[in-house]
C-alpha positions as YAML, in Angstrom:
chain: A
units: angstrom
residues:
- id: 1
  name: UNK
  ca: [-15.63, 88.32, 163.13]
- id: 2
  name: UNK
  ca: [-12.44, 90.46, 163.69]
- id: 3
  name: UNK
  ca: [-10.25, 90.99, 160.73]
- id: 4
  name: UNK
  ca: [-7.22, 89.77, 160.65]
- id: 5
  name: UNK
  ca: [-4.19, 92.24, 160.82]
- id: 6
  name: UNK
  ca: [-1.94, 92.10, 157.79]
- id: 7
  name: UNK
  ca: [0.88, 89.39, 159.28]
- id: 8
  name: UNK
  ca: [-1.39, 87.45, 160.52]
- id: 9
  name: UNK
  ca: [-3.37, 86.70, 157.72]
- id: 10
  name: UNK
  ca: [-0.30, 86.19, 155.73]
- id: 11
  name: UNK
  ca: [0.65, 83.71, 158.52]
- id: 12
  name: UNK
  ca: [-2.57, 82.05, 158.79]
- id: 13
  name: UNK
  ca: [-2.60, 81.52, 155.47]
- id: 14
  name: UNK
  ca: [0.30, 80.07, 154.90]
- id: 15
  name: UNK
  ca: [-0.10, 77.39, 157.52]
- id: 16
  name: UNK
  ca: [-3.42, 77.03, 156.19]
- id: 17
  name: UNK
  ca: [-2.53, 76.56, 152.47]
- id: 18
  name: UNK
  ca: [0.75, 74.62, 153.07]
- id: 19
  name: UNK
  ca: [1.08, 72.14, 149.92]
- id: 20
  name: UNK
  ca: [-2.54, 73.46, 148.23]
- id: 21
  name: UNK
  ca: [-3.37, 77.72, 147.98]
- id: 22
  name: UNK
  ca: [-6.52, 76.66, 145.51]
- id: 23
  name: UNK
  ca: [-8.54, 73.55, 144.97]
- id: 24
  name: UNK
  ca: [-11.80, 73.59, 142.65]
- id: 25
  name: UNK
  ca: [-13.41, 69.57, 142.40]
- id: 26
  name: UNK
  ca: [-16.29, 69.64, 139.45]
- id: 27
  name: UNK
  ca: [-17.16, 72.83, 139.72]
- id: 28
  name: UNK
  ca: [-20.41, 72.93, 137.31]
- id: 29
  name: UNK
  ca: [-21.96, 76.96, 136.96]
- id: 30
  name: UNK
  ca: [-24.89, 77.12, 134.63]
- id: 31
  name: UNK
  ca: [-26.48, 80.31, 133.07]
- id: 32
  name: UNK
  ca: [-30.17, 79.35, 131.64]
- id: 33
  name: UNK
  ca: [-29.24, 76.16, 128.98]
- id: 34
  name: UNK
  ca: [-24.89, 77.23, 128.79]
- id: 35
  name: UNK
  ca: [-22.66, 75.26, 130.91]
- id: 36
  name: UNK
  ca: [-20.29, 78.26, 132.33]
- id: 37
  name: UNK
  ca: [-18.17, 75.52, 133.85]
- id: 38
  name: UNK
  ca: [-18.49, 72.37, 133.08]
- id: 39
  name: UNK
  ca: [-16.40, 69.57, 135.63]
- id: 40
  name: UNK
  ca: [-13.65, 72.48, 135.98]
- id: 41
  name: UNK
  ca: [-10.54, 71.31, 138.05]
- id: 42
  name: UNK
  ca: [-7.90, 73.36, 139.40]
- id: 43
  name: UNK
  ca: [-5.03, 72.70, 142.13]
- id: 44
  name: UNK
  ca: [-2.71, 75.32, 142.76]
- id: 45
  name: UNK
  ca: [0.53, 75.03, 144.78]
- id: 46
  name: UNK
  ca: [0.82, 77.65, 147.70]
- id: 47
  name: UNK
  ca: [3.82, 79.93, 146.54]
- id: 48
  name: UNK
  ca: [3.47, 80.03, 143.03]
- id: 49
  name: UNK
  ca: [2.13, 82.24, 140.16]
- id: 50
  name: UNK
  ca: [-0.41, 80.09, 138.37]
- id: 51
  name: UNK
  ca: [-1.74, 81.08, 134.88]
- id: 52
  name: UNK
  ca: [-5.66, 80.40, 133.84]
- id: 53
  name: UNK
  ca: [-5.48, 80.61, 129.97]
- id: 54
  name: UNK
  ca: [-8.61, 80.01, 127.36]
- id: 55
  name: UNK
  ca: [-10.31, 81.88, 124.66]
- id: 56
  name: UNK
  ca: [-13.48, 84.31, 125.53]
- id: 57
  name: UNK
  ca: [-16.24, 82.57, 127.55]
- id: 58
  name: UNK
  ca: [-14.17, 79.65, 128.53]
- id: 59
  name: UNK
  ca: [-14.75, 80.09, 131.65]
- id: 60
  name: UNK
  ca: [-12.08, 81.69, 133.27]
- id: 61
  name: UNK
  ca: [-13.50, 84.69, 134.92]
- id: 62
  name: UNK
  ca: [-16.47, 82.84, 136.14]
- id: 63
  name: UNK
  ca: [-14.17, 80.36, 137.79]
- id: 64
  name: UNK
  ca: [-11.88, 83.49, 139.73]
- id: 65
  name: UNK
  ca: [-15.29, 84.62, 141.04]
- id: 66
  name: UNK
  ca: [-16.63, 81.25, 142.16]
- id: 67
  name: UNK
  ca: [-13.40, 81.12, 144.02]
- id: 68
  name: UNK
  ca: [-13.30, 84.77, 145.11]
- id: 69
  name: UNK
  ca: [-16.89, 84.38, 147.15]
- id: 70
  name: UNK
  ca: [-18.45, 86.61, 144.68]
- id: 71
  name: UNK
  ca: [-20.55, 84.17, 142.61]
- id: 72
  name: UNK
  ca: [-22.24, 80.96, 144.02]
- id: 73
  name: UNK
  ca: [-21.58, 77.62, 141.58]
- id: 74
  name: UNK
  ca: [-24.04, 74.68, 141.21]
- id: 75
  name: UNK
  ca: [-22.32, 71.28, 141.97]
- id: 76
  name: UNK
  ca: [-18.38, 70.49, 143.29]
- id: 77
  name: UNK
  ca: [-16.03, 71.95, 145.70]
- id: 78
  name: UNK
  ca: [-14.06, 74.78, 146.15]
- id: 79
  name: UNK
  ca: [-10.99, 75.47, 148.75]
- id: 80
  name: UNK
  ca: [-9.17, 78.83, 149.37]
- id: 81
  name: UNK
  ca: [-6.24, 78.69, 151.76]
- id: 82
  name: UNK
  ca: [-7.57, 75.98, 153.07]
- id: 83
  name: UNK
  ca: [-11.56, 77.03, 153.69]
- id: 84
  name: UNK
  ca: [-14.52, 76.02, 151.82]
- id: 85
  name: UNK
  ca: [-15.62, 79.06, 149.14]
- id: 86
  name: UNK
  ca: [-19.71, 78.18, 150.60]
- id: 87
  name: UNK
  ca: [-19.02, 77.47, 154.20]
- id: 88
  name: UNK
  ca: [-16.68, 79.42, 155.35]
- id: 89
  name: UNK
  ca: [-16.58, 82.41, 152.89]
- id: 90
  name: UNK
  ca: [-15.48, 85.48, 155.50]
- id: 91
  name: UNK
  ca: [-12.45, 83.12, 156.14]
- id: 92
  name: UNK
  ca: [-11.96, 82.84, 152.64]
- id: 93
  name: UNK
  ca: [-12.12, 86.83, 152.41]
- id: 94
  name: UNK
  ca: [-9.73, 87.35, 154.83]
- id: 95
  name: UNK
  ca: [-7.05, 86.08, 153.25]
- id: 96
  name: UNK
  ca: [-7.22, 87.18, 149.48]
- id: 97
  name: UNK
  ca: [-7.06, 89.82, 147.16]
- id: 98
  name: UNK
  ca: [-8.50, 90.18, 143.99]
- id: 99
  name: UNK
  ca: [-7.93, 92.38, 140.94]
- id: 100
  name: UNK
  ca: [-10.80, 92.51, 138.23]
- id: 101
  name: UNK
  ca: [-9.99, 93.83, 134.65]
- id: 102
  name: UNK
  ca: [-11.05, 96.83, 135.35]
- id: 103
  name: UNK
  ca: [-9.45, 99.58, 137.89]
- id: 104
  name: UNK
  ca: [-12.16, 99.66, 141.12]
- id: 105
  name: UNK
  ca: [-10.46, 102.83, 142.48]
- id: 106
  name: UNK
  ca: [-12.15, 106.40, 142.65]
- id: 107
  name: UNK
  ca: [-10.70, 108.57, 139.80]
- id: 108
  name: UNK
  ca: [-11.48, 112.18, 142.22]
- id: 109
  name: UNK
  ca: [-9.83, 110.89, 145.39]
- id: 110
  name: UNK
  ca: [-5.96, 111.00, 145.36]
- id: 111
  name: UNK
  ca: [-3.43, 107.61, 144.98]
- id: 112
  name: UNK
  ca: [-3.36, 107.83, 149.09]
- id: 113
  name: UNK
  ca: [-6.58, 108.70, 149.76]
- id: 114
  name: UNK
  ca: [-7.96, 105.57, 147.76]
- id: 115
  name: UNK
  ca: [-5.29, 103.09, 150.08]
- id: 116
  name: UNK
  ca: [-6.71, 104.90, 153.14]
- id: 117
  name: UNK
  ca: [-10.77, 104.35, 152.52]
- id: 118
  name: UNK
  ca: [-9.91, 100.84, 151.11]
- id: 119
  name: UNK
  ca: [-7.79, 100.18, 154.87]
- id: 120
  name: UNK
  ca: [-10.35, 101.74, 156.56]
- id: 121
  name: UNK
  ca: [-13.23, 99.68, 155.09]
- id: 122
  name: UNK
  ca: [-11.44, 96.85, 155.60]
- id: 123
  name: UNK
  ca: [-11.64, 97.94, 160.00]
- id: 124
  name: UNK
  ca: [-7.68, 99.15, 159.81]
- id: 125
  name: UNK
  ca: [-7.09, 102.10, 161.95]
- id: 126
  name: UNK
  ca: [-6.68, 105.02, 160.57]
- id: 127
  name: UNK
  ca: [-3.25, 105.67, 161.70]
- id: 128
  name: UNK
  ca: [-2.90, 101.66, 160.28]
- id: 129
  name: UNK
  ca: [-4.58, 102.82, 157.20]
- id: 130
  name: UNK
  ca: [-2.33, 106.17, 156.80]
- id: 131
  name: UNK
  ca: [0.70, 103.55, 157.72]
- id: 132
  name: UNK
  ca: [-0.69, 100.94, 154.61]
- id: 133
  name: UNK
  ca: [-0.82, 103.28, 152.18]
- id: 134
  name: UNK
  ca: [2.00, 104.92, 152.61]
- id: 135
  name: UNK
  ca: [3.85, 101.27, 151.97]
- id: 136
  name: UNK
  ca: [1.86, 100.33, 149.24]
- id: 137
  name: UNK
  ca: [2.43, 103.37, 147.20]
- id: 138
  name: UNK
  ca: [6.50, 103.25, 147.72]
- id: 139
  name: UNK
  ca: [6.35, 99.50, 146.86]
- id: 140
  name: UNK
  ca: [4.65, 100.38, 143.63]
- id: 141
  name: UNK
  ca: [6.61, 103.76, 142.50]
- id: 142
  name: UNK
  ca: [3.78, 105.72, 142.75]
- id: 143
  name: UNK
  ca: [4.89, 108.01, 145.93]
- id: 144
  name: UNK
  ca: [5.53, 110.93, 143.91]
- id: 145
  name: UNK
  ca: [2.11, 110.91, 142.61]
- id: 146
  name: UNK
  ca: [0.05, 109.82, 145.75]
- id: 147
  name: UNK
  ca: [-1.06, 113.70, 146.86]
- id: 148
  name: UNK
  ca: [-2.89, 113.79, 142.53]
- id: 149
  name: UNK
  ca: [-6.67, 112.43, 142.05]
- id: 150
  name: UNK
  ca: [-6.44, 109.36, 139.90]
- id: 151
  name: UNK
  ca: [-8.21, 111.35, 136.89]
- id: 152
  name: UNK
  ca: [-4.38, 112.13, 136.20]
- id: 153
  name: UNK
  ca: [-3.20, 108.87, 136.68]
- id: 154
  name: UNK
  ca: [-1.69, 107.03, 133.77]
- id: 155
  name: UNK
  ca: [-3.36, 103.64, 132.49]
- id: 156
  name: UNK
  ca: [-0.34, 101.57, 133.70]
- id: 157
  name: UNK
  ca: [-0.32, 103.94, 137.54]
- id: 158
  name: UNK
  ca: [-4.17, 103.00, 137.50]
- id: 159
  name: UNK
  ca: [-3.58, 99.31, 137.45]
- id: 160
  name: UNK
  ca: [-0.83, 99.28, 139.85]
- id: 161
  name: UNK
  ca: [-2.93, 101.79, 142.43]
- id: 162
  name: UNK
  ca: [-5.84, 98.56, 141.50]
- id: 163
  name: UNK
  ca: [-2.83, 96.28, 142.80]
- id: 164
  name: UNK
  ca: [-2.21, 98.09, 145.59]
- id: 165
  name: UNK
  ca: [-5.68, 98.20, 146.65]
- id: 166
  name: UNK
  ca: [-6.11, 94.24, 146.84]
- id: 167
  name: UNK
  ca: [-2.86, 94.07, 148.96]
- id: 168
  name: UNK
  ca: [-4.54, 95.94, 151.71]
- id: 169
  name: UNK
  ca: [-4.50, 93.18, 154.08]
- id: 170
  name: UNK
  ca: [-1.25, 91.76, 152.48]
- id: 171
  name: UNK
  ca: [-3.26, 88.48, 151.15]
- id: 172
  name: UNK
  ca: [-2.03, 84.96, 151.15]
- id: 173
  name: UNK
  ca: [-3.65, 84.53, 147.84]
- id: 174
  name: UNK
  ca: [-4.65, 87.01, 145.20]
- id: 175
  name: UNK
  ca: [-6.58, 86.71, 141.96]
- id: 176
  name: UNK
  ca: [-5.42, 88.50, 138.98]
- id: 177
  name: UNK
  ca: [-8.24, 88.57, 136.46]
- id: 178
  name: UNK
  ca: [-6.67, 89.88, 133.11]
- id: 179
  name: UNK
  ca: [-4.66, 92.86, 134.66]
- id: 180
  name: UNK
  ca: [-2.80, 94.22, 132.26]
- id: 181
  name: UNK
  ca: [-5.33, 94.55, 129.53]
- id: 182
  name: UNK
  ca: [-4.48, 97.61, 127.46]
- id: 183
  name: UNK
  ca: [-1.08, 98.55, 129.31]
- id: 184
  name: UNK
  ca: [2.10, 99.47, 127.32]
- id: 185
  name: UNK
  ca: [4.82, 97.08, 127.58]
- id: 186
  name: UNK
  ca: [6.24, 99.73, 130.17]
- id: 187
  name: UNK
  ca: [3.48, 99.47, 132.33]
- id: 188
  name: UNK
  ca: [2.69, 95.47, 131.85]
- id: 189
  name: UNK
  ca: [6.35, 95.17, 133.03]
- id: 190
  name: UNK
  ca: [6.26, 97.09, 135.86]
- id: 191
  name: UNK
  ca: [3.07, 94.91, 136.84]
- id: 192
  name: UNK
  ca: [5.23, 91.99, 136.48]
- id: 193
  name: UNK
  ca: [7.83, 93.16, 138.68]
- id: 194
  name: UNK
  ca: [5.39, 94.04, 141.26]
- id: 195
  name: UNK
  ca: [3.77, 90.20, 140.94]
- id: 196
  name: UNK
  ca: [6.77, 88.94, 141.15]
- id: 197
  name: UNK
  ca: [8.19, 90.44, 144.15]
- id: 198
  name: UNK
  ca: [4.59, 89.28, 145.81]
- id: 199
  name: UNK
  ca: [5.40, 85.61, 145.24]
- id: 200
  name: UNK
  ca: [8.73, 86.13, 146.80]
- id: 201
  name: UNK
  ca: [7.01, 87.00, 149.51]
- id: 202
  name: UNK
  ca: [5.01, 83.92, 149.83]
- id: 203
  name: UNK
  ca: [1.68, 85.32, 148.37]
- id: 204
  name: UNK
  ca: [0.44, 82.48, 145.98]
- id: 205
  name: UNK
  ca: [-0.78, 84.46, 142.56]
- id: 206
  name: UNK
  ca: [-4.05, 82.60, 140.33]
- id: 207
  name: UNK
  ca: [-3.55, 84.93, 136.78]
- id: 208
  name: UNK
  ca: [-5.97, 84.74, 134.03]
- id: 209
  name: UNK
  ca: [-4.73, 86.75, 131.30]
- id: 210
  name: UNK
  ca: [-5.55, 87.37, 127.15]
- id: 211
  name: UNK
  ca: [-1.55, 87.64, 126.75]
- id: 212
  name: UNK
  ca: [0.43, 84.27, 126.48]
- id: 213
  name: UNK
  ca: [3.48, 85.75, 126.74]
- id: 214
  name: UNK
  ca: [2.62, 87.28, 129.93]
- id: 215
  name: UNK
  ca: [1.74, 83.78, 131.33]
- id: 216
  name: UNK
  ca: [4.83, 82.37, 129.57]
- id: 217
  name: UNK
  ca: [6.83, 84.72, 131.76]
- id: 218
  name: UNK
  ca: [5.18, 85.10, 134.93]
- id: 219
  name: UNK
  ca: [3.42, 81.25, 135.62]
- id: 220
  name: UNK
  ca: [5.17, 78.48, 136.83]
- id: 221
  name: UNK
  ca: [2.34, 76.12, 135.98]
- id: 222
  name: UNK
  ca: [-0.28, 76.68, 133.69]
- id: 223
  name: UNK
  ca: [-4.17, 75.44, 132.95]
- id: 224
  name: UNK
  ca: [-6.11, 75.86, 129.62]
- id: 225
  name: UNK
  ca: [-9.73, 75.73, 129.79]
- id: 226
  name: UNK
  ca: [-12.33, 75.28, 127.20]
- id: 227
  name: UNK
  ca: [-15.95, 75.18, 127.04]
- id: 228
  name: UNK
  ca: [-15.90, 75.44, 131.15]
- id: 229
  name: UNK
  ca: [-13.13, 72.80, 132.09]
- id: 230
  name: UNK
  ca: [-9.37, 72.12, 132.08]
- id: 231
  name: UNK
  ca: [-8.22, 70.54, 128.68]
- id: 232
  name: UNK
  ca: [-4.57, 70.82, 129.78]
- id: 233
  name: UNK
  ca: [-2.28, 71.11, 132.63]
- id: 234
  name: UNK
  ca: [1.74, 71.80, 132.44]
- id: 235
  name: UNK
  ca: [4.61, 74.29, 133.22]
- id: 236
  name: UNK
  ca: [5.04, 76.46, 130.13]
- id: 237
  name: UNK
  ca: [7.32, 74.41, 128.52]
- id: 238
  name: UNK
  ca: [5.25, 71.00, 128.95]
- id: 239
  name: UNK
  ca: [2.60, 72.62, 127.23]
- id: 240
  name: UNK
  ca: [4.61, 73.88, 124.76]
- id: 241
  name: UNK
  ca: [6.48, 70.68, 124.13]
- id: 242
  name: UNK
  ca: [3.01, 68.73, 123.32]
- id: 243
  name: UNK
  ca: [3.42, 69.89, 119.67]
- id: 244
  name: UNK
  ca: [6.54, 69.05, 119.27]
- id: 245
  name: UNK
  ca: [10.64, 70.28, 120.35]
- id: 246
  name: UNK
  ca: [12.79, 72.47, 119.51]
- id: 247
  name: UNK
  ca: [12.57, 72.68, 115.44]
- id: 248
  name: UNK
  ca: [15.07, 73.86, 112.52]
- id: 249
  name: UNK
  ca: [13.94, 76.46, 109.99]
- id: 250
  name: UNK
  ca: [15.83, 77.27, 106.75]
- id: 251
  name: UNK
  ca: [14.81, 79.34, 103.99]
- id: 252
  name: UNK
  ca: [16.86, 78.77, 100.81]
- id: 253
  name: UNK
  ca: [17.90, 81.38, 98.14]
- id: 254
  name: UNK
  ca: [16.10, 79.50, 95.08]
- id: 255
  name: UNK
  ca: [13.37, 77.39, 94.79]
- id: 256
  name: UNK
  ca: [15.29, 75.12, 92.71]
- id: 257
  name: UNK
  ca: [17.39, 74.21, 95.75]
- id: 258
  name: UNK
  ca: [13.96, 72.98, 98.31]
- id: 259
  name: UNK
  ca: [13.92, 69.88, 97.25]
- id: 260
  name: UNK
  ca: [17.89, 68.95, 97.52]
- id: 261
  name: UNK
  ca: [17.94, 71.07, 101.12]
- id: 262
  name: UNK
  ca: [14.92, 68.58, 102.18]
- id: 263
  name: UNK
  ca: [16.87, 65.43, 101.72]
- id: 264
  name: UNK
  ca: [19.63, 66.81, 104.05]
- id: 265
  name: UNK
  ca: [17.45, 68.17, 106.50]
- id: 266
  name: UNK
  ca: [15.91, 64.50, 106.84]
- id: 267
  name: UNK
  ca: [19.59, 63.11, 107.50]
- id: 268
  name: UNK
  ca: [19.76, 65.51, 110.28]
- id: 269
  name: UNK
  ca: [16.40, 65.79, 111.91]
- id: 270
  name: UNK
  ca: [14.06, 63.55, 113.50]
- id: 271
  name: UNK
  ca: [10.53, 63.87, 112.33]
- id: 272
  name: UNK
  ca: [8.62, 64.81, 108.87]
- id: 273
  name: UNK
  ca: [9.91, 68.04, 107.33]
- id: 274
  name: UNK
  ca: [7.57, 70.79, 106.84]
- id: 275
  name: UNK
  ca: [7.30, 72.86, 103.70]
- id: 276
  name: UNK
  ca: [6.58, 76.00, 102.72]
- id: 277
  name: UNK
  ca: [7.39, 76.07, 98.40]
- id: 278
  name: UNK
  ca: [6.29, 79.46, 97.91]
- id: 279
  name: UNK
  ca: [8.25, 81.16, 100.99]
- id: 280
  name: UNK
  ca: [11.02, 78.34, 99.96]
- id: 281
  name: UNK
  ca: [11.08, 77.65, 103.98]
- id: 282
  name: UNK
  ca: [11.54, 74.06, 105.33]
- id: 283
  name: UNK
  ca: [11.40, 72.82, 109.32]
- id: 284
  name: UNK
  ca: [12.12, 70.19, 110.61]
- id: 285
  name: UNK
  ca: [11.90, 68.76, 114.65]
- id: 286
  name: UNK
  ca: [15.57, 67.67, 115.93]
- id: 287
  name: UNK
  ca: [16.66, 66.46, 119.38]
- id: 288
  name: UNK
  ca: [20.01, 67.54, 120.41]
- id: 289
  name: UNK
  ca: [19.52, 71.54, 118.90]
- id: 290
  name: UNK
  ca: [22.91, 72.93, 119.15]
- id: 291
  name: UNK
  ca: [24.19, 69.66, 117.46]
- id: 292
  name: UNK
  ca: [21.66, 69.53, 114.65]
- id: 293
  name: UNK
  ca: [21.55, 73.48, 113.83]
- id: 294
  name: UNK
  ca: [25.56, 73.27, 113.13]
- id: 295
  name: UNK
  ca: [25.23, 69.98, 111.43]
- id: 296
  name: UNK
  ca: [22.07, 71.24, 109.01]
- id: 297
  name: UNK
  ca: [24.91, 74.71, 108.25]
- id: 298
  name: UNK
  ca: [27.58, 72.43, 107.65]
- id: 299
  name: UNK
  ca: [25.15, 70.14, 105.01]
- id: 300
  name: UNK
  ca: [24.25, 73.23, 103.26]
- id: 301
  name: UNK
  ca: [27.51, 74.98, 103.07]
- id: 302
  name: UNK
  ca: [28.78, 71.22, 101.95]
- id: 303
  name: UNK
  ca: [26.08, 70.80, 99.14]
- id: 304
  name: UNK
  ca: [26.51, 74.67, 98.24]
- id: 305
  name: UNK
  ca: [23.53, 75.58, 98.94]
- id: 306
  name: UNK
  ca: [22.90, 79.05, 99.61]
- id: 307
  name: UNK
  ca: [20.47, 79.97, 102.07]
- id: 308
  name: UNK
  ca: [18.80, 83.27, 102.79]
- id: 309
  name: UNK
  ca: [17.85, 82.35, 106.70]
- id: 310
  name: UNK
  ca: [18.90, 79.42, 108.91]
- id: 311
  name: UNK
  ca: [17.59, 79.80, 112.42]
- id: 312
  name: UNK
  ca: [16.39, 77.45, 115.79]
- id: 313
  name: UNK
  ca: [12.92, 77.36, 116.98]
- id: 314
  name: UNK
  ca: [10.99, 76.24, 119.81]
- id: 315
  name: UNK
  ca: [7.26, 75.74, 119.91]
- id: 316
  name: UNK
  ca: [5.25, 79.38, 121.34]
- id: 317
  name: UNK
  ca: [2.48, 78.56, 124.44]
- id: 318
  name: UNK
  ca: [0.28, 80.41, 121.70]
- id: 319
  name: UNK
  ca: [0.76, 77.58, 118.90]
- id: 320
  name: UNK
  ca: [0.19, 75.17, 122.24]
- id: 321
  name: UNK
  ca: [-2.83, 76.64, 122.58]
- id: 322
  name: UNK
  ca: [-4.27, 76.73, 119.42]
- id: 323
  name: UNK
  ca: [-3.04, 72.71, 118.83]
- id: 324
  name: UNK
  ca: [-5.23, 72.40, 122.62]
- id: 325
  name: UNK
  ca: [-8.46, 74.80, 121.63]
- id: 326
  name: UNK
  ca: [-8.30, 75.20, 118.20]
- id: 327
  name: UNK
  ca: [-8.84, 78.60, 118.63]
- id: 328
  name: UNK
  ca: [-5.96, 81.55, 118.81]
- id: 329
  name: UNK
  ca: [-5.67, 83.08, 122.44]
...
């Protein structure tokens, strides 16, 4: 089968994958007597970045290389821009990327000369290849460093050069499998940027990642498995919302005071207070935030009750997923 040049495997793909990028039915994978996945569902819009969350052997890895064509599953269905994962896997292949947790590159070759073997084992010419890498490595800041072997490459440059390597072919879809474990913020952000700027582009991006803030900023939708299948489904926000809204925290001066600062706090919010006597905190869940934080100041500074902290919360995807696994991320 020919490969595909680079815009026409982003074109094909997008026709292809028009509503749908990824669709996994039941997918059941057993090692020996443990249920890898277990009835795992997934459907991910085309266009989107799309975060895979769950604790250590959840499943999550297992499922990106089910849906890669690396790893062959036991029962269900699996699509990838539109072809089946078992019967039409060099279709499938064609038009993705993927991105393991670890950096695949060569650490003697240079930045370029890793972008050139990688275009030239994927049957790109070499003046193609030359052409590639060359694009890659401005569109990921690391043309001043392209002529050094990747020995002296930077944790954070090593992941992007990783990147840039799976974006060969410029792929309709790309798998992200925890990408910016052990980066500095500096380097997870400049990651971001660079996923980002993909999905403008009309790549669709499946990202399983350890860091909930990183799917918190990067996913527009967002899947938590445990024990091999999907126990939720939401945008960040839905998930987060499924323990409760946006929430008022105050922290009086004396202890003396929690009792009388819990009586106006249930005039003004709507749900059970929560206490804290020994941190002298209380929270409580309100509706209408802006309204309730200055009418909760206003009740304090009424009663004369001094406070030490008075602030507006909202729920974290990590307490979402601890209330969904009852495990921490």
């Amino acid at each position: 089968m020919q490969t595909p040049s680079p815009a026409t495997s982003l074109a094909a793909g997008a026709a292809a994958t028009a509503g749908v990028a990824i669709e996994a039915v039941g997918l059941r994978k057993r090692y020996g007597t443990t249920d890898a996945l277990d009835g795992f569902d997934l459907s991910v819009p085309a266009g989107t970045v799309y975060g895979l969350l769950g604790p250590n052997g959840a499943g999550k890895t297992t499922a990106v290389r089910i849906l890669a064509t690396l790893l062959r599953f036991d029962a269900g269905l699996a699509r990838v821009a539109g072809f089946d994962v078992v019967r039409q896997p060099g279709e499938v292949r064609a038009r993705i990327g993927l991105t393991g947790q670890y950096a695949a590159v060569d650490e003697i070759l240079s930045g370029r000369q890793n972008l050139v073997l990688f275009g030239r084992l994927y049957h790109l010419s070499r003046r193609r290849a030359r052409e590639r890498a060359d694009e890659l490595l401005d569109q990921f800041g690391l043309t001043d460093a392209a002529g050094k072997s990747v020995q002296q490459y930077s944790g954070g440059m090593r992941r992007r050069l990783d990147l840039a390597a799976s974006l060969i072919l410029a792929p309709s879809v790309l798998f992200l499998d925890e990408p910016t474990t052990g980066l500095d913020p500096r380097s997870r952000n400049a990651l971001w940027d660079a996923v980002r700027s993909l999905v403008t582009g009309g790549a669709t991006v499946l990202l399983t990642t350890q860091y909930l803030d990183e799917a918190d900023r990067l996913a527009d939708r967002v899947s938590v498995v445990d024990s091999g299948r999907v126990v939720a489904t939401g945008t960040p926000d839905e998930l987060k919302s499924t323990i409760g809204g946006d929430r008022v925290e105050v922290v009086v001066r004396s202890s003396d005071d929690v009792q009388r600062a819990a009586s106006l706090l249930e005039r003004v919010g709507s749900g059970s207070i929560d206490l804290d006597l020994e941190l002298r905190r209380l929270s409580v869940p309100v509706r209408d935030r802006a309204a309730a934080l200055m009418g909760v100041v206003r009740a304090l500074d009424d009663a004369g009750i001094p406070v030490e902290d008075v602030a507006l919360r909202r729920p974290t995807l990590d307490e979402a997923f601890l209330s969904l696994t009852g495990r921490k991320a």
